[in-house]
C-alpha positions in Angstrom: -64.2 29.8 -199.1 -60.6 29.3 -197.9 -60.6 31.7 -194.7 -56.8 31.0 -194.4 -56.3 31.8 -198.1 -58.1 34.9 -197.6 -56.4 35.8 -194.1 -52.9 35.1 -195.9 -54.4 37.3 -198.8 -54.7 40.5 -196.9 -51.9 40.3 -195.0 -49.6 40.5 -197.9 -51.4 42.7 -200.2 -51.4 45.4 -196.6 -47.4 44.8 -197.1 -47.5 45.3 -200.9 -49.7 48.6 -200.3 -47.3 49.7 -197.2 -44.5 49.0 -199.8 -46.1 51.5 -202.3 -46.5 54.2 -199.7 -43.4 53.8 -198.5 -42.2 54.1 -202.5 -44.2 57.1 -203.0 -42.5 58.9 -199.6 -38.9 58.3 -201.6 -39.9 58.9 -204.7 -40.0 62.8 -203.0 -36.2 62.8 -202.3 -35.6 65.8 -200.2 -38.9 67.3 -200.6 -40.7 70.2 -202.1 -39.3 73.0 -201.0 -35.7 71.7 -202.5 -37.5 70.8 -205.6 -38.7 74.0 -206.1 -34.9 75.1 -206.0 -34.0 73.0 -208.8 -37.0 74.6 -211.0 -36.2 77.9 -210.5 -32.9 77.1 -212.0 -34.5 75.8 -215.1 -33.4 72.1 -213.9 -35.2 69.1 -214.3 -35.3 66.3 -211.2 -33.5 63.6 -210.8 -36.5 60.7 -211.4 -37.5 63.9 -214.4 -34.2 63.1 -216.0 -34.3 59.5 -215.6 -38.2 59.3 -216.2 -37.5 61.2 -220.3 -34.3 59.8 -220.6 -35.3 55.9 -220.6 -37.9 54.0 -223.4 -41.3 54.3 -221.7 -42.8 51.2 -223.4 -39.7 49.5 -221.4 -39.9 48.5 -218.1 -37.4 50.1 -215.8 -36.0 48.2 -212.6 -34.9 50.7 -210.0 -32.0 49.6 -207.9 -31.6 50.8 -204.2 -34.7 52.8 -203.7 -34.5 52.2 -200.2 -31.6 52.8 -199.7 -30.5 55.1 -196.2 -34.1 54.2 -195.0 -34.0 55.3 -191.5 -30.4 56.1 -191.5 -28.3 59.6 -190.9 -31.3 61.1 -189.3 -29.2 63.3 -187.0 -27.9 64.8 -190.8 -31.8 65.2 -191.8 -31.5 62.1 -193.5 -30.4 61.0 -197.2 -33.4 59.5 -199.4 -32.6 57.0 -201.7 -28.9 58.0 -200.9 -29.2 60.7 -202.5 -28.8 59.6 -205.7 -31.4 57.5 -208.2 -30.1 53.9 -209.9 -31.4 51.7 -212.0 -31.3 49.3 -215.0 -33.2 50.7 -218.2 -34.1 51.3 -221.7 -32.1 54.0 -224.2 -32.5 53.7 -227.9 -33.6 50.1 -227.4 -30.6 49.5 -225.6 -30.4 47.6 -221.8 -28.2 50.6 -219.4 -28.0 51.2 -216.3 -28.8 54.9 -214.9 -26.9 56.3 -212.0 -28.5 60.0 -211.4 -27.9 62.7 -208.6 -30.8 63.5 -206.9 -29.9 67.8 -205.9 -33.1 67.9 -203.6 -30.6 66.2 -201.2 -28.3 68.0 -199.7 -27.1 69.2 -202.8 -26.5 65.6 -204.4 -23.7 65.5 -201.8 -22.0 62.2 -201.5 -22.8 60.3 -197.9 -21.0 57.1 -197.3 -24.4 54.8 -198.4 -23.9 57.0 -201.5 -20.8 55.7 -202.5 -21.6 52.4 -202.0 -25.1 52.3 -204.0 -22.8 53.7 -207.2 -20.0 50.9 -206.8 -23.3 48.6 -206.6 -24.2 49.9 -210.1 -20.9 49.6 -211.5 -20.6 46.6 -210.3 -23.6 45.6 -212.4 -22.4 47.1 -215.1 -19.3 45.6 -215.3 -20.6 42.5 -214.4 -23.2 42.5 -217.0 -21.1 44.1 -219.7 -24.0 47.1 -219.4 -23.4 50.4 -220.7 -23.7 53.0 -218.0 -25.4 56.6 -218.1 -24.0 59.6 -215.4 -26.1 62.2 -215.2 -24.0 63.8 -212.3 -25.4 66.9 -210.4 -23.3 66.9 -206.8 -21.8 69.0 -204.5 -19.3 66.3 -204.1 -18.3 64.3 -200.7 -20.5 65.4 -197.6 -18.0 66.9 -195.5 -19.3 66.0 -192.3 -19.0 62.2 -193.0 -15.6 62.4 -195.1 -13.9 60.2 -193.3 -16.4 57.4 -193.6 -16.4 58.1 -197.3 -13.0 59.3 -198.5 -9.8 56.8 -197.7 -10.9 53.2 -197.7 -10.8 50.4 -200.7 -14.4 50.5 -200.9 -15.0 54.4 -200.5 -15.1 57.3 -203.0 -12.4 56.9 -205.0 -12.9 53.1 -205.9 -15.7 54.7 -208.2 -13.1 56.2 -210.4 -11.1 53.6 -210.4 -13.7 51.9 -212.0 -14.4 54.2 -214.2 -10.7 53.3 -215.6 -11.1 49.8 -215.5 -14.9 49.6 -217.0 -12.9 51.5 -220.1 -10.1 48.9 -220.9 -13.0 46.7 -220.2 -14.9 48.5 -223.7 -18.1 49.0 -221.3 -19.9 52.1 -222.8 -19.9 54.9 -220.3 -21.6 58.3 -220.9 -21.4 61.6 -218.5 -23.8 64.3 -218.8 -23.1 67.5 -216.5 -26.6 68.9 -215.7 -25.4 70.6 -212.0 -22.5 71.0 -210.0 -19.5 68.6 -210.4 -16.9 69.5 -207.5 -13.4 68.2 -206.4 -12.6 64.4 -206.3 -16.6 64.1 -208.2 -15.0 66.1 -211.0 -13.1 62.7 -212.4 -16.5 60.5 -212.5 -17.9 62.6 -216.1 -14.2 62.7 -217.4 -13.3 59.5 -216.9 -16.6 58.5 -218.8 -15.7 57.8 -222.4 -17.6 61.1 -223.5 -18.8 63.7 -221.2 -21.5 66.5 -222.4 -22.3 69.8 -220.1 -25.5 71.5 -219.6 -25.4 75.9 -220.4 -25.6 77.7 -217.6 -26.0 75.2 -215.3 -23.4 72.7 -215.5 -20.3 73.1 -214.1 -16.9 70.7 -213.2 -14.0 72.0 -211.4 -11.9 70.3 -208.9 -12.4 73.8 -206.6 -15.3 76.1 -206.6 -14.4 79.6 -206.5 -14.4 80.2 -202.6 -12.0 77.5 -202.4 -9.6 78.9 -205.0 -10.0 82.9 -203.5 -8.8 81.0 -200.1 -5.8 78.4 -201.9 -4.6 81.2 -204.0 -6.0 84.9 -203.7 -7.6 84.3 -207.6 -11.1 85.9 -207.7 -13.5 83.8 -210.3 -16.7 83.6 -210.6 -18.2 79.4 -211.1 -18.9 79.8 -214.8 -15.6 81.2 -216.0 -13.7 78.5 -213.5 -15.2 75.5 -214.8 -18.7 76.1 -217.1 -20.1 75.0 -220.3 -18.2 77.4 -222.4 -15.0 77.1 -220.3 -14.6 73.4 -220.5 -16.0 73.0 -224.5 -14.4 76.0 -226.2 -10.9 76.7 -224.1 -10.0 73.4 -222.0 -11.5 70.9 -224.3 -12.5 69.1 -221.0 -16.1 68.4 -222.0 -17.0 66.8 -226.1 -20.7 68.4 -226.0 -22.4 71.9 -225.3 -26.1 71.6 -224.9 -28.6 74.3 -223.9 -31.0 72.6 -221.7 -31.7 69.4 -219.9 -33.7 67.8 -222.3 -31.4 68.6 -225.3 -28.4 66.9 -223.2 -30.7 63.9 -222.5 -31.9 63.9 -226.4 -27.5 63.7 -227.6 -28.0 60.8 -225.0 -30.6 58.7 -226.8 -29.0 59.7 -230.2 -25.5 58.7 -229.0 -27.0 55.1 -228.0 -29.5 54.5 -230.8 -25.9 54.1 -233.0 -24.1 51.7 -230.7 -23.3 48.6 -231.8 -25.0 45.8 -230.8 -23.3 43.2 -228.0 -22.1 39.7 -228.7 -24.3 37.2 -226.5 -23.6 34.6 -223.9 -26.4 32.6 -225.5 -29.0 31.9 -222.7 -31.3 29.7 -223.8 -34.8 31.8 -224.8 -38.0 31.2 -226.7 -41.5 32.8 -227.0 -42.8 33.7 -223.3 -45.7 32.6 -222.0 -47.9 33.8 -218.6 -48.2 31.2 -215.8 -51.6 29.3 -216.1 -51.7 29.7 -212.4 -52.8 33.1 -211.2 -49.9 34.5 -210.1 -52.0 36.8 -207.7 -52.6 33.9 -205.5 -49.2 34.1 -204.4 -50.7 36.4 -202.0 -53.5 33.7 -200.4 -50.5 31.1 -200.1 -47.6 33.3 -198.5 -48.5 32.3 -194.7 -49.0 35.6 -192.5 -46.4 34.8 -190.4 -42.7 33.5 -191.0 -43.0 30.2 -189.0 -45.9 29.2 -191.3 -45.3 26.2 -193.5 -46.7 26.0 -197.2 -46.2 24.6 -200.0 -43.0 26.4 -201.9 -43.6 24.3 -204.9 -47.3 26.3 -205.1 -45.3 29.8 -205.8 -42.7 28.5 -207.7 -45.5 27.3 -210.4 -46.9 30.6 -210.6 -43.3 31.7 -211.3 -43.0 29.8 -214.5 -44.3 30.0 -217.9 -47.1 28.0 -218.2 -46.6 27.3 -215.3 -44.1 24.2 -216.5 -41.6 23.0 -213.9 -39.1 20.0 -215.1 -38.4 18.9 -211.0 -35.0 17.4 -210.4 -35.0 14.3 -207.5 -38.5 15.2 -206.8 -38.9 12.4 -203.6 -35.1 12.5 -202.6 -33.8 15.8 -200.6 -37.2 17.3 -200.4 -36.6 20.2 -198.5 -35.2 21.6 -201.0 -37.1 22.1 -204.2 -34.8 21.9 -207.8 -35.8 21.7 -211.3 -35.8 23.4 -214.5 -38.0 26.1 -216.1 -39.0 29.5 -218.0 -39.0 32.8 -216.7 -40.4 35.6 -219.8 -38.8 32.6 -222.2 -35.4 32.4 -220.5 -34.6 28.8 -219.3 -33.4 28.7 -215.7 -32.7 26.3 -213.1 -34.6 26.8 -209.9 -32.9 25.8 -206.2 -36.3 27.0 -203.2 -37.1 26.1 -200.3 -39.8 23.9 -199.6 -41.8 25.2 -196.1 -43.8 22.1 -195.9 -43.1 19.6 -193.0 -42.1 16.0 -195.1 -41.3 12.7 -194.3 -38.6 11.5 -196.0 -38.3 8.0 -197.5 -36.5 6.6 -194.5 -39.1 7.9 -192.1 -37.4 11.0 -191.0 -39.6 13.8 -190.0 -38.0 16.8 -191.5 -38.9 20.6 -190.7 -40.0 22.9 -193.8 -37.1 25.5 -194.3 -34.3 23.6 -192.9 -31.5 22.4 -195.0 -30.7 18.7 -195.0 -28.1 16.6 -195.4 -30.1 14.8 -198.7 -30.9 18.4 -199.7 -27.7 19.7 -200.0 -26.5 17.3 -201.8 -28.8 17.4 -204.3 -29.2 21.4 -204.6 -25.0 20.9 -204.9 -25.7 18.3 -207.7 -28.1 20.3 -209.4 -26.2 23.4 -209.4 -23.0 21.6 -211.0 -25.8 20.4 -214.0 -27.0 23.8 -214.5 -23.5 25.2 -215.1 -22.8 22.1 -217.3 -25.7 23.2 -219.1 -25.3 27.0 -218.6 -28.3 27.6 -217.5 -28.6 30.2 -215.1 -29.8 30.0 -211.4 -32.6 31.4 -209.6 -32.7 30.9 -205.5 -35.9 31.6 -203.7 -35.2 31.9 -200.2 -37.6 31.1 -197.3 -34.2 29.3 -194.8 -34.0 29.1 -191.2 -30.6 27.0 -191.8 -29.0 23.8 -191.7 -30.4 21.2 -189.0 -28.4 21.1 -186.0 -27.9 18.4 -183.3 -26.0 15.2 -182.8 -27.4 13.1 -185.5 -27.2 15.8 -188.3 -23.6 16.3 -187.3 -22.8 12.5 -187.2 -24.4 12.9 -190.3 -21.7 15.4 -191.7 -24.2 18.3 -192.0 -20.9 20.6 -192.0 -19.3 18.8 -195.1 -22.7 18.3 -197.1 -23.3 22.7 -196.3 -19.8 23.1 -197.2 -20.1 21.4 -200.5 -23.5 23.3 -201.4 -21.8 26.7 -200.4 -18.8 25.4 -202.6 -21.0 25.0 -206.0 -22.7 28.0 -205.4 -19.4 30.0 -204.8 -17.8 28.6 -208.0 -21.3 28.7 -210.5 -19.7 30.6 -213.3 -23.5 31.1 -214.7 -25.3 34.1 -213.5 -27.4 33.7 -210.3 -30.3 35.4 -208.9 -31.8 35.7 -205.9 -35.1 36.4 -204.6 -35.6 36.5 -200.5 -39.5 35.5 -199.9 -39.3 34.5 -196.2 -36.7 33.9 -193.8 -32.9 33.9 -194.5 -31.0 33.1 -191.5 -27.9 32.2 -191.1 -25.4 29.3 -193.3 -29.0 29.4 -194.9 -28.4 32.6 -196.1 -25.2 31.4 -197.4 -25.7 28.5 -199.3 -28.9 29.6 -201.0 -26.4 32.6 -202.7 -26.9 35.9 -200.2 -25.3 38.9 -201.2 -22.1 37.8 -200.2 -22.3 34.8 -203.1 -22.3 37.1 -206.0 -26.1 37.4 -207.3 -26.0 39.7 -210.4 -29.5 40.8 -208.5 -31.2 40.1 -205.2 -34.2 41.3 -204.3 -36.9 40.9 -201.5 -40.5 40.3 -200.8 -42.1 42.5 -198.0 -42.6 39.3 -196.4 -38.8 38.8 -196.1 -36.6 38.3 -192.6 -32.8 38.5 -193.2 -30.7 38.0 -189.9 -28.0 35.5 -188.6 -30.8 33.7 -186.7 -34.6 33.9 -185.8 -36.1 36.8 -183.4 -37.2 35.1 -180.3 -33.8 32.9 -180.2 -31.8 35.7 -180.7 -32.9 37.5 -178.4 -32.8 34.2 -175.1 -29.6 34.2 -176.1 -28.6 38.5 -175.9 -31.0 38.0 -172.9 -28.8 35.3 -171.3 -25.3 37.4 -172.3 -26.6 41.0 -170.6 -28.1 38.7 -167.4 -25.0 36.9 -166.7 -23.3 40.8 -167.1 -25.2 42.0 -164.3 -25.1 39.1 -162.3 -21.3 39.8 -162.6 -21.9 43.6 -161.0 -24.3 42.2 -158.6 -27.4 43.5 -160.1 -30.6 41.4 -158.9 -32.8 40.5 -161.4 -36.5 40.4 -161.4 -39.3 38.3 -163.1 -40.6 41.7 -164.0 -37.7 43.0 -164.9 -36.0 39.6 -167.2 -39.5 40.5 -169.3 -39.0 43.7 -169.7 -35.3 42.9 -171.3 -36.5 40.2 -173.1 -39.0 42.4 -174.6 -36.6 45.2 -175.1 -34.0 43.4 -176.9 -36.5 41.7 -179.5 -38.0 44.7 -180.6 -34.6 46.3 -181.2 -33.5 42.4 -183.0 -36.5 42.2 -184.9 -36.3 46.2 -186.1 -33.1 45.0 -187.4 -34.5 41.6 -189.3 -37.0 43.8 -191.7 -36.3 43.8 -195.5 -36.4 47.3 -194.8 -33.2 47.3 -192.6 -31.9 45.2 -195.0 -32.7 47.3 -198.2 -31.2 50.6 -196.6 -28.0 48.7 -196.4 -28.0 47.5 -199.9 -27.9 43.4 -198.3 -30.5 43.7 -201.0 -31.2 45.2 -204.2 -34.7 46.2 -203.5 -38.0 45.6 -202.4 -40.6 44.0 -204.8 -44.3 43.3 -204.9 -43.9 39.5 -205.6 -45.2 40.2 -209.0 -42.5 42.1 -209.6 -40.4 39.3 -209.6 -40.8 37.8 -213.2 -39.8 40.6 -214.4 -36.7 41.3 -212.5 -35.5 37.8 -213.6 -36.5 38.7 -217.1 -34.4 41.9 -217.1 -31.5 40.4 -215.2 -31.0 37.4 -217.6 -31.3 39.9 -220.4 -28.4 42.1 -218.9 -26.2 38.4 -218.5 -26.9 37.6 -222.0 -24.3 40.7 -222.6 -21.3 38.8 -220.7 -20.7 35.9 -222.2 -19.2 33.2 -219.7 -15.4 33.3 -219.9 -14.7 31.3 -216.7 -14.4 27.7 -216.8 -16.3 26.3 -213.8 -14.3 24.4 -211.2 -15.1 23.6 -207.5 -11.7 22.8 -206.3 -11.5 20.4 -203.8 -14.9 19.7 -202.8 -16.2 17.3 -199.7 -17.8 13.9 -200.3 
């Protein structure tokens, strides 16, 4: 019996089980009492619409689930963001789902809102996905609208995808099951076809207090902008259909006659399982961050067969490359290797730190993979690049620089998954959100923060010291431990893939075997975009 294994073992299956309960809490949006609302108008909910809408002998990858976790409390919150995304099954065909969820606050638009339906467009367009709207919201939540309505990145960018997704020949379909008010009124119009639910759907760009205020008209909701209005006498809306289901049935007919996407050609044969268990994942994941293992142990029970074709195994070794098969797709794998090593020339190095050696063969092996258009995966468990006077003698700037570079410029699709830490330039160079990942998703187990906890917080420490040593505050023993202790709670609150997650820094949480199939289902959504950029790095350091 391995006691560590086992230790290791609970740990992370307690994170995997919180993860679940904390799913299951979500999965409520604004609770019963709101749901009930939505029955009594003969409406189905949000995850009801996705739920019969999608294949279920598909899988279905949400996207954002956490999303607003812990935020706009002093509004009474906004689960999920209030609305429900996703990438799915219609007809056989690979969509992403963008549903209000009414249970919350009336599927009113909060700023997080706005930016977890860019995020889905955004996959859309980069994926060359068709996207489903079904769109039940009471438009922008007035009490935020200045965090929601002027900016690039705001409301209105939606639409102006919407316009740019069309020239672009990306399917979009709007279905009209609730309210559709004001500025939300363009989302389902701007959609290639738009259908409207009897009796409860309804699009107008002013309800009919707003228009008995504007101009003295009295009109009830249905006559202004309803399902006869808008399909019989505007000609706003293409479809009538009585009932949820039956608008979610034209759906699936509608995409079961699309025709079918030319490829980008990723390399794909027969899948097979891992020959490791992949459940021992859970036995090898240390119970804490600073733990070293053995990276190459979970990247093994990654691949099919567990086959892994390593690239410069003895030189650069902390990080791990090489080539393998995810569900049949071929992909080129860039991790971190935890493990403390000795390198060839005798240098001790630390597990989790990025090298000099290491970066310039991760840069080397990314510019092979986009020769080869294979795509990349990135498993991330980075504390960042080593520091001190002989790493910077060393050029550890211009080696980072030229692995940030590559990874910057890979024109082939890129995935990452965050396992442990990702701090700092790490972050960076092993493709964060800011790099472009068609997907990124994290373990329970992750840590995402410009540096580690108990540094972090020495150095705040020293800052809000030497501020009241400034005002001529004396400072006790007593007292430098209760700040110290203070400020890393507040730092490490901030670190959890939690925090993260409700920002959308990631796409979502995952039980780490999830993760094959999100890098099934994301190379399957790149094989609709083929590659049309040639890949360059510019001018690169050496």
């Amino acid at each position: 019996m391995d006691l560590e294994f086992n230790k290791n073992e609970d740990i992370n299956k307690q994170l995997v089980f919180e993860l679940n309960t904390r799913l299951k809490k979500v999965h409520e949006g604004g609770g019963e009492k709101a749901a009930a609302k939505q029955k009594e108008k003969g409406k189905m909910l949000a995850r009801e619409r996705v739920a019969y809408l999608i294949d279920n002998d598909r899988p279905w990858l949400e996207i954002g689930a956490f999303v607003a976790d812990g935020m706009y409390t002093e509004h009474g919150g906004c689960p999920s963001g209030g609305v429900v995304c996703g990438i799915g099954y219609v007809s056989g065909r690979q969509c992403v789902v963008v549903a209000n969820d009414a249970t919350v606050k009336a599927g009113a638009w909060f700023p997080i809102t706005a930016k977890k339906n860019l995020r889905a467009q955004e996959i859309s367009i980069e994926n060359k996905l068709p996207i489903i709207y079904l769109v039940d919201s009471a438009g922008v939540y007035l009490p935020m609208q200045d965090e929601i309505f002027p900016d690039k990145e705001h409301f209105g960018r939606i639409f102006r995808n919407n316009a740019i997704m069309s020239s672009m020949g990306i399917i979009q379909i709007a279905a009209i099951m609730g309210s559709c008010v004001a500025g939300g009124a363009y989302l389902p119009i701007m959609s290639d076809e738009a259908m409207i639910v009897e009796g409860t759907g309804s699009v107008f760009l002013a309800g009919s207090y707003l228009v008995k205020s504007a101009i003295g008209e009295d009109v009830d909701n249905e006559t202004l902008g309803g399902a006869t209005t808008h399909c019989e006498i505007s000609g706003v809306t293409d479809y009538k259909q009585p009932n949820d289901k039956a608008c979610l049935d034209s759906i699936r007919n509608i995409m079961s006659m699309t025709g079918h996407f030319t490829e980008a050609g990723f390399d794909r044969i027969k899948p097979s399982a891992p020959k490791l268990d992949e459940k021992e994942i859970y036995g090898i994941l240390p119970d804490a961050r600073d733990k070293p293992y053995d990276m190459r142990e979970v990247v093994l029970r990654l691949l099919d067969n567990s086959e892994f074709e390593e690239y410069k195994t003895g030189y650069g070794q902390s990080i791990i490359c090489g080539l393998g098969r995810v569900d049949g797709w071929a992909v080129g794998i860039v991790a971190n290797q935890r493990k403390v090593l000795k390198s060839k020339k005798g240098e001790m190095q630390f597990g989790g730190v990025i090298y000099s050696d290491s970066a310039d063969k991760a840069t080397r092996f990314i510019m092979n993979c986009n020769q080869k258009k294979i795509p990349l995966v990135f498993l991330q468990d980075v504390t960042g690049f080593m520091v001190g006077s002989r790493s910077e003698q060393g050029g550890i700037i211009k080696d980072g620089a030229k692995m940030v570079n590559a990874v910057s410029n890979s024109v082939v699709p890129k995935f990452t998954i965050v396992i442990g830490n990702s701090y700092g330039a790490g972050n960076y160079a092993m493709c964060g959100k800011a790099y472009d990942p068609r997907l990124i998703y994290a373990w329970p187990s992750a840590k995402i923060a410009v540096m580690g906890g108990s540094q972090a917080a020495k150095t705040l420490l020293q800052i809000q010291e030497s501020a009241m040593k400034v005002k001529g505050e004396e400072i006790s023993a007593e007292k430098e431990e209760e700040l110290l202790k203070k400020i890393t709670d507040r730092y490490n609150s901030q670190t959890t893939p939690y925090y993260a997650a409700a920002r959308l820094w990631v796409d979502g949480i995952i039980d780490p075997l999830e993760t094959r199939k999100v890098i099934s289902m994301g190379m399957e959504a790149a094989n609709h975009a083929p590659i049309e950029k040639q890949f360059n790095v510019g001018i690169i350091q050496t």
